[in-house]
ZAKETI-883455 format. One record per residue (C-alpha): residue number from 0; x, y, z; residue in one letter. Coordinates in nm, 2 decimals, padded with zeros to 4 digits. Layout:
ZAKETI-883455
R    n      px      py      pz  res
R  NUM       X       Y       Z    A
...
end
This chain:
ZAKETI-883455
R    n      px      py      pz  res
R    0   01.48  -00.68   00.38    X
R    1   01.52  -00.98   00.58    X
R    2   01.27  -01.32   00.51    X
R    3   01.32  -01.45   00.83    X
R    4   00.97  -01.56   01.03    X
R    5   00.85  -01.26   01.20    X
R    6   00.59  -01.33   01.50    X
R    7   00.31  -01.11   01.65    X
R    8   00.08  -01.26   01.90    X
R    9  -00.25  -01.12   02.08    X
R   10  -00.51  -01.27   02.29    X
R   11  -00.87  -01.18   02.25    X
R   12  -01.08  -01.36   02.50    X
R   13  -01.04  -01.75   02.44    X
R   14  -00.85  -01.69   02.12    X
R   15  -00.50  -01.64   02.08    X
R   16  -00.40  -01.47   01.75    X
R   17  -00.05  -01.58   01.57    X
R   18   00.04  -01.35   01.28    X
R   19   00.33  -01.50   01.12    X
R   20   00.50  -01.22   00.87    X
R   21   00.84  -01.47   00.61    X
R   22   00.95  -01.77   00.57    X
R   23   00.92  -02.09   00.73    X
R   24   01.26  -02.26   00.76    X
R   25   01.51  -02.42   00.97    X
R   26   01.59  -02.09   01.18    X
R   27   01.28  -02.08   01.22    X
R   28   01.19  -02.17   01.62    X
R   29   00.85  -02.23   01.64    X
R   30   00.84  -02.40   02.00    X
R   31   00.83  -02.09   02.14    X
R   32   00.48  -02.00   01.98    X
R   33   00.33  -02.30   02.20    X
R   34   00.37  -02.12   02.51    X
R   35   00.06  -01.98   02.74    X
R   36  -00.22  -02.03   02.47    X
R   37  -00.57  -01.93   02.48    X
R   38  -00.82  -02.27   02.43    X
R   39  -00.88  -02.15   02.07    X
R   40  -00.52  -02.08   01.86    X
R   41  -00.61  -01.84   01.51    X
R   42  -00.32  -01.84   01.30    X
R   43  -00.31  -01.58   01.00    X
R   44  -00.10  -01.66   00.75    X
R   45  -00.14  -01.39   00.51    X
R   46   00.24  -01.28   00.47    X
R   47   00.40  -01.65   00.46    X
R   48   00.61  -01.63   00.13    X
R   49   00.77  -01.99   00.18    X
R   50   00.80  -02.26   00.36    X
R   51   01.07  -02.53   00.32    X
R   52   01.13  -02.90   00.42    X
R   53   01.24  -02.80   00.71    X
R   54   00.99  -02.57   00.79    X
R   55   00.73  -02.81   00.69    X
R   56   00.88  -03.06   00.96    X
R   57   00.90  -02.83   01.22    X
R   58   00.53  -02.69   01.10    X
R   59   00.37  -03.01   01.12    X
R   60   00.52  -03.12   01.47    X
R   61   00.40  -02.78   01.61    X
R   62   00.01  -02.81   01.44    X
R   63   00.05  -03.21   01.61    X
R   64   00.13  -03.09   01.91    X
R   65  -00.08  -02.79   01.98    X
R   66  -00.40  -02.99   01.82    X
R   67  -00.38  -03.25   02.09    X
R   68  -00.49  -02.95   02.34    X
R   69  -00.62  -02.65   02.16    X
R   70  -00.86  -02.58   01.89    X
R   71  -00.65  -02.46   01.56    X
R   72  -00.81  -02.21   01.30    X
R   73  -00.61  -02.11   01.00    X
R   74  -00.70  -01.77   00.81    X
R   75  -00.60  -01.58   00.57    X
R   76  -00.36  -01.86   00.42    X
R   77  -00.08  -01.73   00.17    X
R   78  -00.06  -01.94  -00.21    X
R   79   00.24  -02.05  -00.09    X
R   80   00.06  -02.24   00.24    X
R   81  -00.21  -02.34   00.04    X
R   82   00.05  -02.51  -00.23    X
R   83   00.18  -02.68   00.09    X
R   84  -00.17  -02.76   00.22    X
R   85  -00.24  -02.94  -00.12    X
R   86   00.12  -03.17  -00.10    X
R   87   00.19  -03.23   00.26    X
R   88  -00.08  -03.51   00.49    X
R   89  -00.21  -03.36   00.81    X
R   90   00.00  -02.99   00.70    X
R   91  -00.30  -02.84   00.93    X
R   92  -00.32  -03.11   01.25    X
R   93  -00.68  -03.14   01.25    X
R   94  -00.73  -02.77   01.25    X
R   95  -00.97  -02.55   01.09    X
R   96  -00.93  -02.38   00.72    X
R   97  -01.15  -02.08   00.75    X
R   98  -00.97  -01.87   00.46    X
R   99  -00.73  -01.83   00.19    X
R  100  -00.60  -01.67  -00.10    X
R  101  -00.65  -01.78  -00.47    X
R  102  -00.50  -01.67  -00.78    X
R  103  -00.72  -01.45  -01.02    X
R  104  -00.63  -01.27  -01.35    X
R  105  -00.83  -00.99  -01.52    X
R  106  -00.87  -01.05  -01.91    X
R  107  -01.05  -00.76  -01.93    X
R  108  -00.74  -00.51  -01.83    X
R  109  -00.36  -00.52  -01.74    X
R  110  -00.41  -00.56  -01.38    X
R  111  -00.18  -00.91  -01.32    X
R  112  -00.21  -01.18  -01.15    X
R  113  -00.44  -01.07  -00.82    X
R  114  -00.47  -01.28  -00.49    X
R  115  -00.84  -01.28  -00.37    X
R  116  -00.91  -01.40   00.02    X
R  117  -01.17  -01.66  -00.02    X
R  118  -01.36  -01.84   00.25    X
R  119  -01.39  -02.19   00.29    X
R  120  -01.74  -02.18   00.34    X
R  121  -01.82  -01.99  -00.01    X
R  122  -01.62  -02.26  -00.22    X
R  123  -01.78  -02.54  -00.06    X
R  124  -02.14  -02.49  -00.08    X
R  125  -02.11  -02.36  -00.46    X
R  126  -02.33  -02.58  -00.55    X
R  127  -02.19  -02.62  -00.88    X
R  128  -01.87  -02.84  -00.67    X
R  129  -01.54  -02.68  -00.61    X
R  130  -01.51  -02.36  -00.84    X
R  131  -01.35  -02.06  -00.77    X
R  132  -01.62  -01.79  -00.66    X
R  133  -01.66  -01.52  -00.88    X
R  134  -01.44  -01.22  -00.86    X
R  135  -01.43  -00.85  -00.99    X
R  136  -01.13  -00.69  -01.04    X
R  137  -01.00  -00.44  -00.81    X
R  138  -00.87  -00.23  -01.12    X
R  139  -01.18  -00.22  -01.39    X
R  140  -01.47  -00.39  -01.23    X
R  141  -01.45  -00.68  -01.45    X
R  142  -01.51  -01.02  -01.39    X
R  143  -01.17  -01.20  -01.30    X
R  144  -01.05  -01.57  -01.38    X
R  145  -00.95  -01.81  -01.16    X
R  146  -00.51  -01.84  -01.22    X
R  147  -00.51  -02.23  -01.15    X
R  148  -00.67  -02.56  -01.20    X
R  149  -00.92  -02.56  -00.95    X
R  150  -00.92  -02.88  -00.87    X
R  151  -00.57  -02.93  -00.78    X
R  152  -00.61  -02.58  -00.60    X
R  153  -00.92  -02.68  -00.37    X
R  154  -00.80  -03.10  -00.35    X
R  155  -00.71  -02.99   00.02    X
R  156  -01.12  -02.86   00.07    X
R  157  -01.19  -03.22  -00.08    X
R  158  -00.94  -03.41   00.15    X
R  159  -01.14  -03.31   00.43    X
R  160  -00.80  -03.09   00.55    X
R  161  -01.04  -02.81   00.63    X
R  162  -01.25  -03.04   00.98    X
R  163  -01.53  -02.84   00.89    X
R  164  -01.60  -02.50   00.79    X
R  165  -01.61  -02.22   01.08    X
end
């Protein structure tokens, strides 16, 4: 099975919808992504597995770019995004966080490690600061634990990387 980027884009009104599907590299060509886009650009990032320093370059060029002339929105961000949304300045260009997965963990049964789509909105009006939302677990219906330190998970929520919640 091959890791290389995969691509799938759809329009939907003033939205154009980028589902990116591997890994972010250096053969990956993401000029030709910019081409003919909607006002408002959606990426979902759900299947990223990795993204290198190259990728991160070429990444951060593109988000610069396209941010100059489009509104960008960010969903379903993979743990391996989000890890580069914590370490890399401007990884986003301005854009819009509107979800992303976290690591949970069920202590209650042998389920694993379990990546739970949260929203940006829930984690930053818990009132109780940036903690991981509750979460039950898909295999026993327990309550799950966050997998991470939350504050270095969420430290791109608190750098303001999200623009806002949509």
């Amino acid at each position: 099975m091959s890791n290389r980027l995969k691509c799938r884009r759809t329009d939907d009104g003033d939205t154009t919808i980028i589902r990116l599907d591997g890994v972010i590299d250096e053969e990956t060509d993401l000029e030709s992504l910019a081409v003919n886009l909607r006002p408002t650009v959606r990426f979902d990032l759900e299947r990223v597995t990795r993204i290198n320093s190259f990728g991160v370059r070429e990444w951060i060029n593109m988000v610069q770019s396209l941010g100059e002339r489009h509104n960008l929105e960010f969903t379903r961000c993979s743990v391996p995004v989000v890890e580069q949304l914590n370490m890399i300045s401007n990884f986003f260009g301005g854009g819009t966080v509107v979800s992303f997965y976290a690591p949970y963990i069920c202590p209650n049964c042998d389920g694993g490690e379990v990546e739970m789509l949260l929203t940006t909105e829930e984690v930053v009006s818990n009132r109780s600061g940036m903690d991981a939302p509750p979460r039950k677990c898909p295999s026993c219906g327990g309550a799950m634990e966050f997998d991470d330190v939350e504050m270095e998970y969420f430290l791109f929520l608190e750098c303001g990387e999200t623009h806002g919640v949509s």
